[in-house]
N, C-alpha and C positions, 0 to 999 in steps of 0.2 A: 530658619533663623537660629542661628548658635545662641547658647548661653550669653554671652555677652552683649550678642544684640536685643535680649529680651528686653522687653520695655514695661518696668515697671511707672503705676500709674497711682497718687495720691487720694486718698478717700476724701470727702467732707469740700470738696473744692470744687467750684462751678463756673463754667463761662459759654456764654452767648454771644454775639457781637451785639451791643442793643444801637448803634447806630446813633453814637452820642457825637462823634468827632474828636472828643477830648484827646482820645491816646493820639491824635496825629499831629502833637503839638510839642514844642521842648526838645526835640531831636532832631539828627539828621537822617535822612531816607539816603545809605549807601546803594548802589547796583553794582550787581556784576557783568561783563561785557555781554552776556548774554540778556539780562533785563534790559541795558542801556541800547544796547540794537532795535531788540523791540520796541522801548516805550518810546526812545528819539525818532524811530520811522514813522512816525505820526506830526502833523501839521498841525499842532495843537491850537496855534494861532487864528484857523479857520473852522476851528470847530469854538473856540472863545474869543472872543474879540480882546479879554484883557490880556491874553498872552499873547498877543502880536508883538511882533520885535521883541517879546522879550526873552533873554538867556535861563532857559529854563535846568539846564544842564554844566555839571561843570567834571573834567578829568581830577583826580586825586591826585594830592603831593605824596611824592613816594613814602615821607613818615605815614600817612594818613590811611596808604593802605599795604604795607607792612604785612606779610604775615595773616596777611586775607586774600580772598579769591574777589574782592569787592575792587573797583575801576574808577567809578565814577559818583557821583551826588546827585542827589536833584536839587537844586538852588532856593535858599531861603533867607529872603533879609529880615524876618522876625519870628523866627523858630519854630513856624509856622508853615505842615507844606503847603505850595500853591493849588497843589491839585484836589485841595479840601475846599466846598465849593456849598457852602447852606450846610454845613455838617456832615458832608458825603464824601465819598472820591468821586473827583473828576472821571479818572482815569476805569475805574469797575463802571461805573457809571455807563460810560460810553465803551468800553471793550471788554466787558465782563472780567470778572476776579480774578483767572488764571493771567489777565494782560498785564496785571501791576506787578514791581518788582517783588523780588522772592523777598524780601525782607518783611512788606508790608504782608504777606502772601501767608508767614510764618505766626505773624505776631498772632498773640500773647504766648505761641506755645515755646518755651525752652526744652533745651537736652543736655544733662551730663553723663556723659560715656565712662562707666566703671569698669571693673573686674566680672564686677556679677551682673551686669546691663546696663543699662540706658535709664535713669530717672527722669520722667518727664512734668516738668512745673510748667507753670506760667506766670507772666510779669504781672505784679501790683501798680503797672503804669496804666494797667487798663481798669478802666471803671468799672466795667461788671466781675471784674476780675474781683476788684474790691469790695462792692457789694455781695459778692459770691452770686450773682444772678444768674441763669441759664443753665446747661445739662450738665449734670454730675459728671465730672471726666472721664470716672471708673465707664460711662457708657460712650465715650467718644473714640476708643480704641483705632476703629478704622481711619479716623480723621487723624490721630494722634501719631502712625503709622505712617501715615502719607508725609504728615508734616515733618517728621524723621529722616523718610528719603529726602524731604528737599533740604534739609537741614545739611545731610552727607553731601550732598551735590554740592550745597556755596561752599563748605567749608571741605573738601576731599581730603586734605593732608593734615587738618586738625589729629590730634590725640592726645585728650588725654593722662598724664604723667600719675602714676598713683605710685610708685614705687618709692616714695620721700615720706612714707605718712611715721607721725609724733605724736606720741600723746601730748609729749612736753619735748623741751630741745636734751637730743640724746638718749629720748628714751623711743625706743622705735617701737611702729607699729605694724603687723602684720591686717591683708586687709581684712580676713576674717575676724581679727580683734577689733578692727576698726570696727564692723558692724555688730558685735555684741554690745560694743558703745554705745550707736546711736538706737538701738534699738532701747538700751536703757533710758537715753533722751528725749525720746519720741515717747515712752511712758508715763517718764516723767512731768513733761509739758503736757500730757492729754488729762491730766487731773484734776478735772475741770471742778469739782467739788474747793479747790484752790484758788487762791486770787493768783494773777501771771506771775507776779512778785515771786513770790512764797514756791510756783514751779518753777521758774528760775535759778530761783536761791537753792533748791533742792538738785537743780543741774548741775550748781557751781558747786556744792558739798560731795555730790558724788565724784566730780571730776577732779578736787583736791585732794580727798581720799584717793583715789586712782594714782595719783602721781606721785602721793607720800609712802604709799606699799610699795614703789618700785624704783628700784636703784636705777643710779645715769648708768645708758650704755647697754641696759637689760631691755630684754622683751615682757612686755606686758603679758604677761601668759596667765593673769586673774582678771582678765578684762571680762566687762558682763555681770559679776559679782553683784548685789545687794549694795545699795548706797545705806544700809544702816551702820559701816563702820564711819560714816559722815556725821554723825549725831552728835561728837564731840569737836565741833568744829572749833577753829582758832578761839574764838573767843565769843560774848555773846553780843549780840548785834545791834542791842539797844545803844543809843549814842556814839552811832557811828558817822563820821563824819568825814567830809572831804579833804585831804590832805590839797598843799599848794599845786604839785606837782597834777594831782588828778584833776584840777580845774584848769590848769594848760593843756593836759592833753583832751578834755571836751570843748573847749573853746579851740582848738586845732582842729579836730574833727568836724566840729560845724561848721568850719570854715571850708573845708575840702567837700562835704556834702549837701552844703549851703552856702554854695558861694554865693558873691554878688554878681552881677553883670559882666564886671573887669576879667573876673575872672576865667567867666565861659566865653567872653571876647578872642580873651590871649593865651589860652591852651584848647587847642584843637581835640586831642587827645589829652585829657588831664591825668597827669602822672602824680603818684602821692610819694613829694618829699618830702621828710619832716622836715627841712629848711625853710621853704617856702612857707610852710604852714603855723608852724612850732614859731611864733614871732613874739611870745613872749605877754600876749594879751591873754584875760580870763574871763571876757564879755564874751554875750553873742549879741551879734549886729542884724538889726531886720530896719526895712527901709524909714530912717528915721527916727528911730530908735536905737538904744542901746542899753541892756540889760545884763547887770547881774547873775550869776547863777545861780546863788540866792534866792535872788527875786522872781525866778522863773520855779523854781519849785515850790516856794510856797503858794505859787495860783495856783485856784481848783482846776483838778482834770476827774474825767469822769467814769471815775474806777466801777460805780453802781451801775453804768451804759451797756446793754449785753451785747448791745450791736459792735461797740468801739471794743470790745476785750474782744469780741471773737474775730475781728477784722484784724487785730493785732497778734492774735495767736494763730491765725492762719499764716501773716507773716510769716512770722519765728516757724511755725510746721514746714511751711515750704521751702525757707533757707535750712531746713538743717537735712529733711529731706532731699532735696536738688544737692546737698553736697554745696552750698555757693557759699558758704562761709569760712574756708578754709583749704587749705592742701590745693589742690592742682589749678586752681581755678584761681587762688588766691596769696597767691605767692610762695606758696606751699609752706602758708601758715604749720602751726604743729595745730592740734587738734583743740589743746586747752587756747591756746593763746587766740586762735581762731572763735571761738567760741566766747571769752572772753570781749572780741571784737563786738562779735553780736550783741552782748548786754548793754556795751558803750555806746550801741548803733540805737536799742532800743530806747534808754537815757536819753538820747540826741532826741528820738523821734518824739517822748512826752514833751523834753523842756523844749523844743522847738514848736509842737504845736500851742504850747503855753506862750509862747512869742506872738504867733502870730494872735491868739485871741487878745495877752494883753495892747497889742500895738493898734489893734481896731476898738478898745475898749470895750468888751466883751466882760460880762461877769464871771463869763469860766469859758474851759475849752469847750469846746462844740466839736459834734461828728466830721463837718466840711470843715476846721483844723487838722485833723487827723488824716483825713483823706489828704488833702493838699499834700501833709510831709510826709505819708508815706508816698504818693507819685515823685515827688523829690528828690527821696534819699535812694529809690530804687532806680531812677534814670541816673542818678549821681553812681550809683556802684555797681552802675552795669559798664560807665564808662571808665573809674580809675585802674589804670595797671599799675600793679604792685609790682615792684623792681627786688631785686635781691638785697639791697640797702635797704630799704625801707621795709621790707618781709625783717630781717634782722636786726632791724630797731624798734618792732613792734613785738618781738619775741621777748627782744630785753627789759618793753616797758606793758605790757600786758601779761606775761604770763604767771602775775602775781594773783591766788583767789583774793587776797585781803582787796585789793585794787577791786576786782569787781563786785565784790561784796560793798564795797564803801557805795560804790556808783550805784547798785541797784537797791543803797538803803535812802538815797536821795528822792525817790521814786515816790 
């Protein structure tokens, strides 16, 4: 194994499968011709009587599989697979693990392929995942490995791109400056002696300090430095408050990562335009309601919870670890403005679980709040593609620290 295929592996992170059926819901089960031969040679009709005659299988529309080695679908009228069966697979059930598609075969484990290796996460779609339940990853190496090659196999001509990386727009970034960065981040956020706020806030001071030392057009060649030149930030933080503009763009966001039904009806693949999105409203909408943003931050959430801070900070650890919040993966965000995202993503994810507790009239957030939106917001931005419009329109409206300092004093 070269350097680059080294597979680095997250500390603090844990998963078992615990045999809940939850993760096999809200999505679609892609195959590729090679799963779809195997799993359609089977007569599933005569091993269940409820899948007689019916169309279990469907070929993909050439947008649908674009740019993937994936064929075909397995068929679902309520987002729901069929082959989950009392909370099981059908399919492992009756032809053992190796028989079901590689996708299902994969889950929870991901891979971003760098300079310096392979980072390997896994999705917050999955329940144990989110309760952190099951074996430390640092000990799943051989399984972790395995799940790598199948990962190469569906995807063979995947790579990639790191050579685009920004601190901010114009200001380039080498990738070895990149990782003196995140290694500052990944500091930063483990100062658990802090509330998540207050590490945050100290993410976004270091990374404004980073941009203001360094001229457009220069290389970041102080990357890594001491976030104590951040001490004298903009301004001080008490009474800060949401401008018009930052209440369209979280009310656009929760739309794109909490849509309603219409929406995941009529985009197959959901592409983020800010035209479609940006429509000019400052609510967020849950069924039957319709709230204020306002109204949603002053509900209690529950900052004193140690279970709900550390389910939320393993979040945030694995987006910045995995690399999924910016540059290659993400429309080749710059790195602040990237990063920026994640604070608005984080925002989203309190005032939305505040939604849902106020819409069931709940006296505060609760844990199964939190869980719910983060399963949400993480199947929602495992499926948006960021287009080079919309990478460039979030450049010009995020890459401000004041912007996310206002957002994360709403908190």
């Amino acid at each position: 194994m070269s350097n680059t295929d080294e597979i680095h592996i997250p500390e603090g992170i844990n998963y078992d499968c615990q045999g809940c059926g939850v993760c096999c819901s809200g999505w679609s089960v892609n195959m590729d011709e090679e799963d779809y031969k195997r799993v359609s040679s089977v007569d599933w009709g005569e091993l269940r009587s409820e899948y007689k005659g019916r169309k279990m299988f469907r070929e993909l529309k050439p947008h649908e599989k674009a740019g993937t080695a994936y064929t075909h679908r397995i068929v679902s009228s309520d987002d729901t697979c069929p082959f989950l069966v009392d909370k099981l697979c059908f399919i492992h059930g009756q032809k053992g693990g190796t028989f079901k598609p590689t996708i299902c075969q994969q889950f929870p484990y991901a891979f971003t392929e760098t300079p310096s290796g392979v980072y390997a996460t896994v999705s917050f779609v999955s329940m144990a995942v989110l309760y952190n339940q099951g074996t430390p990853l640092l000990e799943q190496r051989d399984t972790i490995n395995k799940k790598f090659s199948e990962f190469k196999r569906l995807h063979p001509e995947y790579k990639a791109d790191w050579s685009k990386i920004q601190l901010s727009v114009e200001q380039p970034l080498s990738w070895e400056q990149y990782m003196q960065h995140e290694s500052v981040l990944l500091g930063l956020l483990a100062e658990k002696s802090k509330s998540l706020k207050e590490r945050l806030s100290a993410c976004c001071d270091y990374l404004a300090a980073e941009m203001a030392k360094t001229p457009r057009g220069a290389s970041t060649a102080n990357a890594g430095k001491s976030p104590e030149a951040s001490a004298s930030a903009e301004h001080n933080r008490a009474g800060l408050s949401l401008n018009k503009l930052d209440k369209h763009l979280l009310a656009a966001f929760h739309r794109m990562y909490f849509p309603k039904r219409f929406y995941r009806a009529h985009f197959n693949v959901p592409k983020f335009w800010l035209g479609v999105w940006f429509n000019g409203s400052t609510v967020f909408e849950f069924p039957g309601e319709v709230y204020a943003i306002d109204q949603l931050a002053e509900y209690p959430f529950p900052d004193d919870d140690l279970e709900v801070d550390d389910m939320l900070f393993r979040y945030l650890y694995s987006l910045i670890f995995g690399k999924k919040y910016f540059g290659s993966g993400f429309g080749h965000l710059s790195l602040i403005t990237g990063f920026h995202h994640m604070i608005l993503a984080y925002a989203l994810i309190r005032l939305h679980a505040r939604g849902m507790a106020k819409a069931r009239k709940a006296p505060k957030v609760s844990l199964i709040d939190v869980v719910s939106t983060l399963k949400h917001i993480e199947t929602q931005m495992g499926e948006i593609m960021l287009g080079p419009y919309a990478a460039s329109t979030l450049e010009l409206l995020l890459q401000y620290p004041s912007r996310a300092r206002r957002i994360l004093a709403i908190q």
